[in-house]
ZAVOBA-980407 format. One record per residue (C-alpha): residue number from 1; residue in one letter; x negated, y, z negated. Coordinates in steps of 0.02 Angstrom, whole numbers, plus 50000, padded with zeros to 5 digits. Example, Ala and Ser with C-alpha at 12.3 -4.5 7.8 and 13.67 -1.06 7.14 Angstrom:
# residues 2
<node><i>1</i><aa>A</aa><c1>49385</c1><c2>49775</c2><c3>49610</c3></node>
<node><i>2</i><aa>S</aa><c1>49316</c1><c2>49947</c2><c3>49643</c3></node>
END
This chain:
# residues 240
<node><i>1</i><aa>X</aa><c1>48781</c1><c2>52023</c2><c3>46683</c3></node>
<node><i>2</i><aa>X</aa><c1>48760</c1><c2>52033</c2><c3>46876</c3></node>
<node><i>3</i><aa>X</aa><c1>48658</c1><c2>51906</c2><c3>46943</c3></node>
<node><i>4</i><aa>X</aa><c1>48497</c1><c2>51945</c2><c3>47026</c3></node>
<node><i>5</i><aa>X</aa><c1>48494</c1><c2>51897</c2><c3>47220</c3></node>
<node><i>6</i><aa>X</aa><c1>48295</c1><c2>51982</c2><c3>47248</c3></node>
<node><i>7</i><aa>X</aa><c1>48211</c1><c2>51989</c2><c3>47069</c3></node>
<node><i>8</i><aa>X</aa><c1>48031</c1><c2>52087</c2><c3>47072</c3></node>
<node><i>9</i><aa>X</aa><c1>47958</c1><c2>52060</c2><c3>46895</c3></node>
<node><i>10</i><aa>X</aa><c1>47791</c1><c2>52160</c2><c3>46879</c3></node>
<node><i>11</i><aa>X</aa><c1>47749</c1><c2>52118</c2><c3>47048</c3></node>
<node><i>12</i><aa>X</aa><c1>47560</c1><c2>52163</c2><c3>47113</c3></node>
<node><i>13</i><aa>X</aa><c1>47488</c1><c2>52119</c2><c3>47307</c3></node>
<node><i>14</i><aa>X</aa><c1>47302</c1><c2>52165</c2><c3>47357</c3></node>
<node><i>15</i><aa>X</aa><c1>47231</c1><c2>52153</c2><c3>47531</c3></node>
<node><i>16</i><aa>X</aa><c1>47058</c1><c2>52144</c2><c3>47486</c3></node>
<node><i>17</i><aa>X</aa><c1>46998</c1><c2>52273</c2><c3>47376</c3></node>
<node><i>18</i><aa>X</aa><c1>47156</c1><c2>52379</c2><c3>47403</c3></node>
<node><i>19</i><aa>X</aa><c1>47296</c1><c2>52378</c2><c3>47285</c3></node>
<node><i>20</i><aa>X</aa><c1>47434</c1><c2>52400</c2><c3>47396</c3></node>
<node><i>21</i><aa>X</aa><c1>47582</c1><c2>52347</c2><c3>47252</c3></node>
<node><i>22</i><aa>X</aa><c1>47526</c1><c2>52387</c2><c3>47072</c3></node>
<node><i>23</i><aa>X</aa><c1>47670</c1><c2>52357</c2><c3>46952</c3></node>
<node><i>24</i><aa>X</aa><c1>47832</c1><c2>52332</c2><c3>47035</c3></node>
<node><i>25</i><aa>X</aa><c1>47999</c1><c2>52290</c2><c3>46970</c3></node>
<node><i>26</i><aa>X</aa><c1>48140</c1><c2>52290</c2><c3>47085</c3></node>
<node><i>27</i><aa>X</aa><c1>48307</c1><c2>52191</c2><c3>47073</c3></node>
<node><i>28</i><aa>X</aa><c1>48442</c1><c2>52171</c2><c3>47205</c3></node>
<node><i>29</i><aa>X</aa><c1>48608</c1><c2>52121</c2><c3>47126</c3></node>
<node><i>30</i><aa>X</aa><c1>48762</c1><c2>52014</c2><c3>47211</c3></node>
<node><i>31</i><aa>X</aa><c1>48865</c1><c2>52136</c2><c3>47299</c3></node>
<node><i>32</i><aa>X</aa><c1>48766</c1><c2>52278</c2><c3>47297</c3></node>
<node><i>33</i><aa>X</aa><c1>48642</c1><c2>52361</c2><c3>47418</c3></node>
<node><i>34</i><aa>X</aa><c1>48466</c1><c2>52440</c2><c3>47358</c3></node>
<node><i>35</i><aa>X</aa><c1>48374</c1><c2>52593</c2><c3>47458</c3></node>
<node><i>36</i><aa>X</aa><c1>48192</c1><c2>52583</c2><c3>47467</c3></node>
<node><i>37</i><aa>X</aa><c1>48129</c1><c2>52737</c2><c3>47508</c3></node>
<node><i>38</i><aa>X</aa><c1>47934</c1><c2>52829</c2><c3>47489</c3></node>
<node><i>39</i><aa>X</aa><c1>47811</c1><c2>52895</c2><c3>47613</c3></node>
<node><i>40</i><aa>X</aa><c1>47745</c1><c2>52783</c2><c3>47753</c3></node>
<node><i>41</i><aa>X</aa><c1>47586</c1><c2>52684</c2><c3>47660</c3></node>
<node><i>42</i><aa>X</aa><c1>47687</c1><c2>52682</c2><c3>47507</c3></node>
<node><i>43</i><aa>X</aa><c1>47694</c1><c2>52487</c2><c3>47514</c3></node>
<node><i>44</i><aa>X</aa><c1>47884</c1><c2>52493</c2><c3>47565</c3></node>
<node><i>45</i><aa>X</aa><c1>47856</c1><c2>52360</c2><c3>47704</c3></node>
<node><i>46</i><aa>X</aa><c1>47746</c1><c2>52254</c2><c3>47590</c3></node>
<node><i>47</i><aa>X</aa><c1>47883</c1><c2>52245</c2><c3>47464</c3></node>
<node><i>48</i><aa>X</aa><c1>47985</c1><c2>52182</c2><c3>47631</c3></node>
<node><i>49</i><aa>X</aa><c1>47846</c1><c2>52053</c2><c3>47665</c3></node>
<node><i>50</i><aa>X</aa><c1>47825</c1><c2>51994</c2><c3>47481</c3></node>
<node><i>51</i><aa>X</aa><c1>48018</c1><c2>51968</c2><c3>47459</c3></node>
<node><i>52</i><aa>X</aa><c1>48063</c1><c2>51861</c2><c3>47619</c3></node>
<node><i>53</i><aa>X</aa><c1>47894</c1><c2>51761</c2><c3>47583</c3></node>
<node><i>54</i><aa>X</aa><c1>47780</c1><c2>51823</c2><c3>47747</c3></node>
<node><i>55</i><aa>X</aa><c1>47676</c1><c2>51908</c2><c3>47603</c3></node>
<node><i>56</i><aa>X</aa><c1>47618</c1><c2>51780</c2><c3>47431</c3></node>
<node><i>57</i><aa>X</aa><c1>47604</c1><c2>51896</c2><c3>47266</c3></node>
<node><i>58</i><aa>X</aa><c1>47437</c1><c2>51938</c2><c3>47209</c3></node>
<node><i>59</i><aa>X</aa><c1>47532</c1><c2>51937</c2><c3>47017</c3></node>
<node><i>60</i><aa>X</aa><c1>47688</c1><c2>51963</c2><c3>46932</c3></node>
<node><i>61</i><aa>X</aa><c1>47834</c1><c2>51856</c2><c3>47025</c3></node>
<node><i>62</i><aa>X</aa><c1>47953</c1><c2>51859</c2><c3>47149</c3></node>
<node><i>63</i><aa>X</aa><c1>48115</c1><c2>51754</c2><c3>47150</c3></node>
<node><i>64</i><aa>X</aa><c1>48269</c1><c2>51763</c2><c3>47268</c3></node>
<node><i>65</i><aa>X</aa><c1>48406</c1><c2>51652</c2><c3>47226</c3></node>
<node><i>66</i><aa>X</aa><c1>48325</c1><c2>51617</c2><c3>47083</c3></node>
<node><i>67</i><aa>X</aa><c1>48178</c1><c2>51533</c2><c3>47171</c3></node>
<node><i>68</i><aa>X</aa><c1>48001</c1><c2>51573</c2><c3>47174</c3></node>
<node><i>69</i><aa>X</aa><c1>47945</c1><c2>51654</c2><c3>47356</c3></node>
<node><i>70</i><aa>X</aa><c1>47891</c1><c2>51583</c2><c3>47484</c3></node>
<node><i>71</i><aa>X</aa><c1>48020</c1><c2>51464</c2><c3>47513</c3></node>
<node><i>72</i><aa>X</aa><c1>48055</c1><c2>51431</c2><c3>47679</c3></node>
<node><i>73</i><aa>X</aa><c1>48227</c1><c2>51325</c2><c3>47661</c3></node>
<node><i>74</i><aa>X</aa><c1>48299</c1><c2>51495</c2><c3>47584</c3></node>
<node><i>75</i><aa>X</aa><c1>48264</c1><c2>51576</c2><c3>47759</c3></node>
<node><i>76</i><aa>X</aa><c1>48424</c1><c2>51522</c2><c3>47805</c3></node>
<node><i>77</i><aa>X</aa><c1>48537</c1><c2>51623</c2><c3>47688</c3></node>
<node><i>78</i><aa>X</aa><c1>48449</c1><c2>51783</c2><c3>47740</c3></node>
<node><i>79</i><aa>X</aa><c1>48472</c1><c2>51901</c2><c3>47866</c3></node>
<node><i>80</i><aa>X</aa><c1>48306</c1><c2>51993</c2><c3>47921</c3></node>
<node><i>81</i><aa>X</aa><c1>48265</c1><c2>52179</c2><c3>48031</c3></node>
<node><i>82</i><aa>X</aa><c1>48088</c1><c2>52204</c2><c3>48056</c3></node>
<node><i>83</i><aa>X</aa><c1>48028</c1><c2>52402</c2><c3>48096</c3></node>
<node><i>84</i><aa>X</aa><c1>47971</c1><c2>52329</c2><c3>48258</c3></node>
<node><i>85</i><aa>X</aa><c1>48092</c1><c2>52224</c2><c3>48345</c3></node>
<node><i>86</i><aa>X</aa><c1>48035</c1><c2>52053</c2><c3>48394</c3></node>
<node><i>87</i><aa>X</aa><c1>48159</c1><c2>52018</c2><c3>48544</c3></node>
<node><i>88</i><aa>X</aa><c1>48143</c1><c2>51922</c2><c3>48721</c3></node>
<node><i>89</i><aa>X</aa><c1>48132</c1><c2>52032</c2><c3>48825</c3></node>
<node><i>90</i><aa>X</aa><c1>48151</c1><c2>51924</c2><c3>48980</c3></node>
<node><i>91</i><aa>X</aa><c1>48301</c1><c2>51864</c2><c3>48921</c3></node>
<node><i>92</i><aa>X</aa><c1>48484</c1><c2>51965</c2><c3>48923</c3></node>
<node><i>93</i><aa>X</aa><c1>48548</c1><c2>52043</c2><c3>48748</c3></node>
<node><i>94</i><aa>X</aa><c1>48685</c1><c2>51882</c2><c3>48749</c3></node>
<node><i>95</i><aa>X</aa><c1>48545</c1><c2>51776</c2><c3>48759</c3></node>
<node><i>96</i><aa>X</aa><c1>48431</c1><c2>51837</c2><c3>48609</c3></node>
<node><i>97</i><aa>X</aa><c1>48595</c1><c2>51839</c2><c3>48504</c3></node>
<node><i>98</i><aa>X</aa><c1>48629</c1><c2>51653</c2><c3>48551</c3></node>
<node><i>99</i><aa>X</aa><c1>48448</c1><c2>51583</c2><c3>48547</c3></node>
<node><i>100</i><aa>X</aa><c1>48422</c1><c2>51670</c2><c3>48368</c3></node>
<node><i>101</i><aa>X</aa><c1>48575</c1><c2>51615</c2><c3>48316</c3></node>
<node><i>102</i><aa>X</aa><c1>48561</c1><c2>51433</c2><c3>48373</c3></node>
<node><i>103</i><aa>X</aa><c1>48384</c1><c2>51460</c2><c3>48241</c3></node>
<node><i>104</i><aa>X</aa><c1>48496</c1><c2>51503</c2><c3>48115</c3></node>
<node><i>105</i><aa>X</aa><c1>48610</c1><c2>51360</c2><c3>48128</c3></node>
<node><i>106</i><aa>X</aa><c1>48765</c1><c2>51422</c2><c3>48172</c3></node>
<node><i>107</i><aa>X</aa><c1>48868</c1><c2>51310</c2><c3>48260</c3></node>
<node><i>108</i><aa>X</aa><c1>48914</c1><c2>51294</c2><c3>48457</c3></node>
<node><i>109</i><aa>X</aa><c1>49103</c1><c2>51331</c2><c3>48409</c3></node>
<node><i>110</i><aa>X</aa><c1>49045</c1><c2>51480</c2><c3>48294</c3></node>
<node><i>111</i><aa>X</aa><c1>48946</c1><c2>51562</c2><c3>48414</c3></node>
<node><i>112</i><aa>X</aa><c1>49028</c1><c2>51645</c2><c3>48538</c3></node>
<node><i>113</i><aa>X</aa><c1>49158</c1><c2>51732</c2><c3>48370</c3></node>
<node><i>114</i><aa>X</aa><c1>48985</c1><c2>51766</c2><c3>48283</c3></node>
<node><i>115</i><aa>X</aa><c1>48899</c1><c2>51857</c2><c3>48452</c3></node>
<node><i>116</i><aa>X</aa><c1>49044</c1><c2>51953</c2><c3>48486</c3></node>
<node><i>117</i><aa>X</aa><c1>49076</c1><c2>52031</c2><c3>48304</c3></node>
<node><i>118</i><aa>X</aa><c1>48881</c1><c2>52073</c2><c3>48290</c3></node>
<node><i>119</i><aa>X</aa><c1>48861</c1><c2>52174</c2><c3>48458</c3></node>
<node><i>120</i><aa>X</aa><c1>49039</c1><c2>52255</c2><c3>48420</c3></node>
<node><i>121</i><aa>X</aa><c1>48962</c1><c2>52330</c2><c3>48255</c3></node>
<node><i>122</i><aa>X</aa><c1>48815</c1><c2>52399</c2><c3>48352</c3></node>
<node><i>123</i><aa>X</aa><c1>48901</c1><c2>52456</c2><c3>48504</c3></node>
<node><i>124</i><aa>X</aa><c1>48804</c1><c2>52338</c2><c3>48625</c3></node>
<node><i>125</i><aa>X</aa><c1>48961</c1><c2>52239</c2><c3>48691</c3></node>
<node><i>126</i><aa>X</aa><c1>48927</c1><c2>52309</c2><c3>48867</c3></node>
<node><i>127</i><aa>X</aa><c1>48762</c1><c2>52280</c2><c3>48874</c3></node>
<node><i>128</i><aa>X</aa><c1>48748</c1><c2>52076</c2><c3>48827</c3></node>
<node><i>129</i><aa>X</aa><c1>48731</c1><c2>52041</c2><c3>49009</c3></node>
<node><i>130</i><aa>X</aa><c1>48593</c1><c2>52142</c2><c3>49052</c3></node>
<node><i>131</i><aa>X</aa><c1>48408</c1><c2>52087</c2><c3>49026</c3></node>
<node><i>132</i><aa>X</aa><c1>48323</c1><c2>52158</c2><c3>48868</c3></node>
<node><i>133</i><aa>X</aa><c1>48173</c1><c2>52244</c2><c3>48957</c3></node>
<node><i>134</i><aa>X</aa><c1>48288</c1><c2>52355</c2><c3>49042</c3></node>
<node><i>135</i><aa>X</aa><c1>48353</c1><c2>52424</c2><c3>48840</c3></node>
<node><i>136</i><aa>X</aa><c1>48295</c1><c2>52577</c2><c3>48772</c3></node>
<node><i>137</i><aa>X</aa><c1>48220</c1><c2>52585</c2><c3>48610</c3></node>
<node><i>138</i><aa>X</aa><c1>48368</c1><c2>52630</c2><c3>48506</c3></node>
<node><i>139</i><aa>X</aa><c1>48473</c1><c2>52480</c2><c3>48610</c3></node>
<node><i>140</i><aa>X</aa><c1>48329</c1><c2>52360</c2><c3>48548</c3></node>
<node><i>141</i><aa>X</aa><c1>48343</c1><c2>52416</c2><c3>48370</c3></node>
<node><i>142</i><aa>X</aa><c1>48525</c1><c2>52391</c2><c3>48385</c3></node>
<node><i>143</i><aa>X</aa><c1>48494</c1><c2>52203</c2><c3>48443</c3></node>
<node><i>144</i><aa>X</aa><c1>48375</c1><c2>52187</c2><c3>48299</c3></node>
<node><i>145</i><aa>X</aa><c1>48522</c1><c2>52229</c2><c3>48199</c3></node>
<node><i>146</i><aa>X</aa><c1>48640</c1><c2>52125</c2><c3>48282</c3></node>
<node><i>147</i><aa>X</aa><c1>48532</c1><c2>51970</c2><c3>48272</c3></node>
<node><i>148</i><aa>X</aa><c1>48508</c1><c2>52019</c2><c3>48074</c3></node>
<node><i>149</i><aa>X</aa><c1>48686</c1><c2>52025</c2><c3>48052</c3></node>
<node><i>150</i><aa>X</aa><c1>48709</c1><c2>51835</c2><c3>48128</c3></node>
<node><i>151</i><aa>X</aa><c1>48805</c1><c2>51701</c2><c3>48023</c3></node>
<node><i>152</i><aa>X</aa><c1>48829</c1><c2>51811</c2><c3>47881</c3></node>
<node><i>153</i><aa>X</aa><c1>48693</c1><c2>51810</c2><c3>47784</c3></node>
<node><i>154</i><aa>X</aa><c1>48710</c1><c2>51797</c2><c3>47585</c3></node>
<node><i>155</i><aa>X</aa><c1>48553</c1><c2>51926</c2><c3>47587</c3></node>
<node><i>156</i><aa>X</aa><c1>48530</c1><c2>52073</c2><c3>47705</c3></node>
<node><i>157</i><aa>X</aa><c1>48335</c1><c2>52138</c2><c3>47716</c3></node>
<node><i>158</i><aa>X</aa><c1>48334</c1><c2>52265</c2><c3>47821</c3></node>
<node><i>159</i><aa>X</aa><c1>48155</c1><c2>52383</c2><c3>47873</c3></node>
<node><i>160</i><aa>X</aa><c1>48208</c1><c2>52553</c2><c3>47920</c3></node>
<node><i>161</i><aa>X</aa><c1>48374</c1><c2>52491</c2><c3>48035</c3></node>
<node><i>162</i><aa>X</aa><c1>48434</c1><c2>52662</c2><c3>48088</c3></node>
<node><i>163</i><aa>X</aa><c1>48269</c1><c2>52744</c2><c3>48171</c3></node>
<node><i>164</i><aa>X</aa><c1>48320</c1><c2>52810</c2><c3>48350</c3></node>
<node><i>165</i><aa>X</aa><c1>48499</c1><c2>52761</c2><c3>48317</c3></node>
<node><i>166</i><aa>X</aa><c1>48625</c1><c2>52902</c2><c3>48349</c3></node>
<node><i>167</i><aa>X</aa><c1>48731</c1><c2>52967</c2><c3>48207</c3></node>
<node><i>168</i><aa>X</aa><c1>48903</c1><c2>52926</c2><c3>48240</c3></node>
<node><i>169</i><aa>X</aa><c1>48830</c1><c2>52735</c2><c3>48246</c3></node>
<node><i>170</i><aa>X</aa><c1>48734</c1><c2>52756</c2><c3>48112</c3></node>
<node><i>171</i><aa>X</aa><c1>48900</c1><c2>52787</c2><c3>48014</c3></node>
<node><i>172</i><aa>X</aa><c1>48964</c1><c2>52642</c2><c3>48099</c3></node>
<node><i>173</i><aa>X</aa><c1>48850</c1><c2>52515</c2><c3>48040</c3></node>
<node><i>174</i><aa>X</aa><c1>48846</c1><c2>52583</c2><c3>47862</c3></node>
<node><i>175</i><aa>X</aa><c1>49030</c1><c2>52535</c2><c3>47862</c3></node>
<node><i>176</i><aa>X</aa><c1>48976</c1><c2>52385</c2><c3>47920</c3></node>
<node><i>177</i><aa>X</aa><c1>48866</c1><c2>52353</c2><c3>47775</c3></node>
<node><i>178</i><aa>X</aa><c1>48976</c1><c2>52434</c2><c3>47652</c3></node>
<node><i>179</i><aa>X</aa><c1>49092</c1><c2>52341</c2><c3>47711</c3></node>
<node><i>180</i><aa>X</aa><c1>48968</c1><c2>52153</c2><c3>47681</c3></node>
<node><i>181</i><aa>X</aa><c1>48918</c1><c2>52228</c2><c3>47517</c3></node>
<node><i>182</i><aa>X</aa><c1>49116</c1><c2>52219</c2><c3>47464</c3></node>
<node><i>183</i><aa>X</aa><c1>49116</c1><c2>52030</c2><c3>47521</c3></node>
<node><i>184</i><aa>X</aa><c1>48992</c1><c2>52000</c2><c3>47384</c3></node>
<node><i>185</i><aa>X</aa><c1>48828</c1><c2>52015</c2><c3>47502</c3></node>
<node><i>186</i><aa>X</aa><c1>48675</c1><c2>52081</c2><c3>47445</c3></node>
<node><i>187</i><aa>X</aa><c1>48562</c1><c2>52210</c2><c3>47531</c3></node>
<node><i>188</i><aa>X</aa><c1>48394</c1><c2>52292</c2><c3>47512</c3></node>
<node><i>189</i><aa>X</aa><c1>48365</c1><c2>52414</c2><c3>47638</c3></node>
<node><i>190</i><aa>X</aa><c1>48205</c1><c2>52544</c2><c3>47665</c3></node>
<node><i>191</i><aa>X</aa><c1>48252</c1><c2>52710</c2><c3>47750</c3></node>
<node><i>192</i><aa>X</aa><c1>48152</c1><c2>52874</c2><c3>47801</c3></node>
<node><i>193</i><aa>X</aa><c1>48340</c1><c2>52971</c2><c3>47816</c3></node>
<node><i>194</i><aa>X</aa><c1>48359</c1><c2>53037</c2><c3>47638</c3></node>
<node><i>195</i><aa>X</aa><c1>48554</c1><c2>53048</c2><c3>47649</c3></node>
<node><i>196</i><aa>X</aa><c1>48557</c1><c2>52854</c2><c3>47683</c3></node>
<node><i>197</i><aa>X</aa><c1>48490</c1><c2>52833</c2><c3>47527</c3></node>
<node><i>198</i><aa>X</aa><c1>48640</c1><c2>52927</c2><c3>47446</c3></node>
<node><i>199</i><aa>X</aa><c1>48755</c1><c2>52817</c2><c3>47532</c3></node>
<node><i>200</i><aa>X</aa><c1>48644</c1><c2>52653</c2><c3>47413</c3></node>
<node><i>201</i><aa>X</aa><c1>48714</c1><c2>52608</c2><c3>47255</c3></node>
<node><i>202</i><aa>X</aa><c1>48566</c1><c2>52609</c2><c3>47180</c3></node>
<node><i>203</i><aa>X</aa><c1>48399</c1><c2>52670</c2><c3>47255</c3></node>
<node><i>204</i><aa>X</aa><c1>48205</c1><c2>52661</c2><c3>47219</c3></node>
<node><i>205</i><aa>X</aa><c1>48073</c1><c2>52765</c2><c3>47244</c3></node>
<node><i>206</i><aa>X</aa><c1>47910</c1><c2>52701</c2><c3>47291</c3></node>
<node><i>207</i><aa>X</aa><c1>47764</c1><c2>52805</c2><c3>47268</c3></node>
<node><i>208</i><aa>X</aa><c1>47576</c1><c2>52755</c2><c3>47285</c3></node>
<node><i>209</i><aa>X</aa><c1>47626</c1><c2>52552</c2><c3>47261</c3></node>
<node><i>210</i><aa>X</aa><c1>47744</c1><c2>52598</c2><c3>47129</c3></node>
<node><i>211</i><aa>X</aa><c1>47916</c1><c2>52615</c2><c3>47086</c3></node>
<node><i>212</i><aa>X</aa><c1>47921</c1><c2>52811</c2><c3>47007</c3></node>
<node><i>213</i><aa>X</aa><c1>48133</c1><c2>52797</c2><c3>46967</c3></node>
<node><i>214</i><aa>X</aa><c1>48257</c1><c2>52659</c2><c3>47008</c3></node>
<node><i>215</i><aa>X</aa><c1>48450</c1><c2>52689</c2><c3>46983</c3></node>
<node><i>216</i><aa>X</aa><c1>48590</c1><c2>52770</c2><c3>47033</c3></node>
<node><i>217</i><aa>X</aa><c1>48596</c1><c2>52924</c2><c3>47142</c3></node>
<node><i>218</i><aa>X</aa><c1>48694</c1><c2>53007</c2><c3>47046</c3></node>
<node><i>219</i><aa>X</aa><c1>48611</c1><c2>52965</c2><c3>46905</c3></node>
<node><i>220</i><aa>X</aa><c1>48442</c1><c2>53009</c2><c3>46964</c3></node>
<node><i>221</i><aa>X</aa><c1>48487</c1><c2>53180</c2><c3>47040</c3></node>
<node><i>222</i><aa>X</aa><c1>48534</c1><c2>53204</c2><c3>46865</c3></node>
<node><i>223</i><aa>X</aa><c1>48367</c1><c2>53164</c2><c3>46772</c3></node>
<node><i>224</i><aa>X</aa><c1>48289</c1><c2>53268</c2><c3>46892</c3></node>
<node><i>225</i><aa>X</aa><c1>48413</c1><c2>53401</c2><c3>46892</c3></node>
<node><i>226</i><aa>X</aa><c1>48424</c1><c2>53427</c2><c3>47080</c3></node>
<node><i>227</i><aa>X</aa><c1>48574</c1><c2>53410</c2><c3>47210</c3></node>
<node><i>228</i><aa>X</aa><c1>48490</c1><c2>53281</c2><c3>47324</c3></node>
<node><i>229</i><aa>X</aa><c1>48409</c1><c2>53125</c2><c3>47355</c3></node>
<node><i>230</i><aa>X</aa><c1>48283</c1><c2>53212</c2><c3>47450</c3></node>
<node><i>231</i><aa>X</aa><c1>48235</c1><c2>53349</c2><c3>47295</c3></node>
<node><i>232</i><aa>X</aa><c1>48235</c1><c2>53183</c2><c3>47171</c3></node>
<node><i>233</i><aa>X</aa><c1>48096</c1><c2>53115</c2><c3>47305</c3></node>
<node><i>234</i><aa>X</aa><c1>47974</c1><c2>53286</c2><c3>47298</c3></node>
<node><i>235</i><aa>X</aa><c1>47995</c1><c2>53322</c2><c3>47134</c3></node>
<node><i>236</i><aa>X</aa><c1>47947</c1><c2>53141</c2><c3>47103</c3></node>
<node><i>237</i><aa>X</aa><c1>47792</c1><c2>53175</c2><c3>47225</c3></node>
<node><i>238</i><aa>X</aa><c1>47742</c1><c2>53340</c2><c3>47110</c3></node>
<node><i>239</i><aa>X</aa><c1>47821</c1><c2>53458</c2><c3>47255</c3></node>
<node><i>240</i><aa>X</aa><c1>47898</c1><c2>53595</c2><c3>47184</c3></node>
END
């Protein structure tokens, strides 16, 4: 039985009157990574929120590592991307890596290895030395990554990484991640690019704060007798 890293058990969150989550259940397994994908407002972000512990569940639970969220000391083991990237912009791109990774811990002798191996994967290595408020938006995103990817998290959470990112990186990072995945590292990842979520090994689709189908692609585009991700996702929505 694989053991469950992110463990959603009938999970509900309100904000106010709103429902926003209704009924979700949503695992992330060791060495595997999950797609999250649905319509902006389908409570993709929330399930985000509620998972790292910036969100508290209205009902139902959610554990990672086996612990109920929030739990701050887990932060550590945990690798986050926001959708909007929360960077310094006075400082260089060398700098944000170093100061973020001096908040995750990793240590003096570590840093420089860890630095250089996370702006390799997203392409940023000559552009550490220049000051963040001179990056475009897709350079930011890539630092968002970068600082995500710091120390080697046991647990990737990653909102929508590959907006405004060009395609041949695009395939470079998902190496990147297949590549963490292999090493036993778990990731849950939301994406608006339909064929990213083929590339998932298992994917959910969230519709109206709830999960409408959770498995395999292949597997999916099976019970809904279609060739793509995409398809499975409007024939979920009642699109013919």
């Amino acid at each position: 039985m694989a053991r469950a890293i992110i463990d959603l058990t009938h999970l509900a969150k309100k904000f106010g009157q709103q429902m926003v989550l209704k009924d979700i259940n949503l695992t992330v397994n060791q060495g595997e990574i999950v797609g999250l994908i649905g319509p902006s407002g389908a409570g993709k972000s929330t399930v985000i929120k509620v998972a790292l512990g910036m969100e508290v569940a209205s009902g139902g639970s959610a554990k990672v590592f086996d612990t109920t969220m929030p739990n701050r000391l887990l932060l550590g083991r945990m690798g986050y991307m926001a959708q909007t990237d929360a960077l310094y912009t006075d400082l260089t791109g060398q700098e944000n890596l170093k100061f973020f990774g001096e908040m995750k811990g990793i240590k003096s002798n570590d840093m420089a290895g860890e630095v250089k191996h996370a702006a390799a994967v997203v392409d940023l290595t000559a552009d550490l030395g220049k000051r963040v408020a001179g990056y475009s938006g897709g350079m930011m995103r890539r630092l968002s990554l970068a600082i995500a990817l710091l120390g080697s998290p046991e647990l990737l959470i990653l909102d929508e990484p590959t907006v405004g990112i060009d395609p041949a990186l695009r395939r470079q990072i998902w190496t990147e991640l297949k590549r963490l995945r292999d090493q036993g590292r778990s990731i849950l990842i939301t994406t608006h690019v339909m064929d990213e979520a083929e590339l998932t090994d298992r994917v959910a689709l969230l519709l109206d704060g709830e999960v409408m189908a959770f498995d395999q692609p292949t597997v999916l585009k099976q019970q809904y007798e279609v060739d793509t991700i995409e398809d499975v996702f409007l024939k979920a929505e009642g699109v013919e």
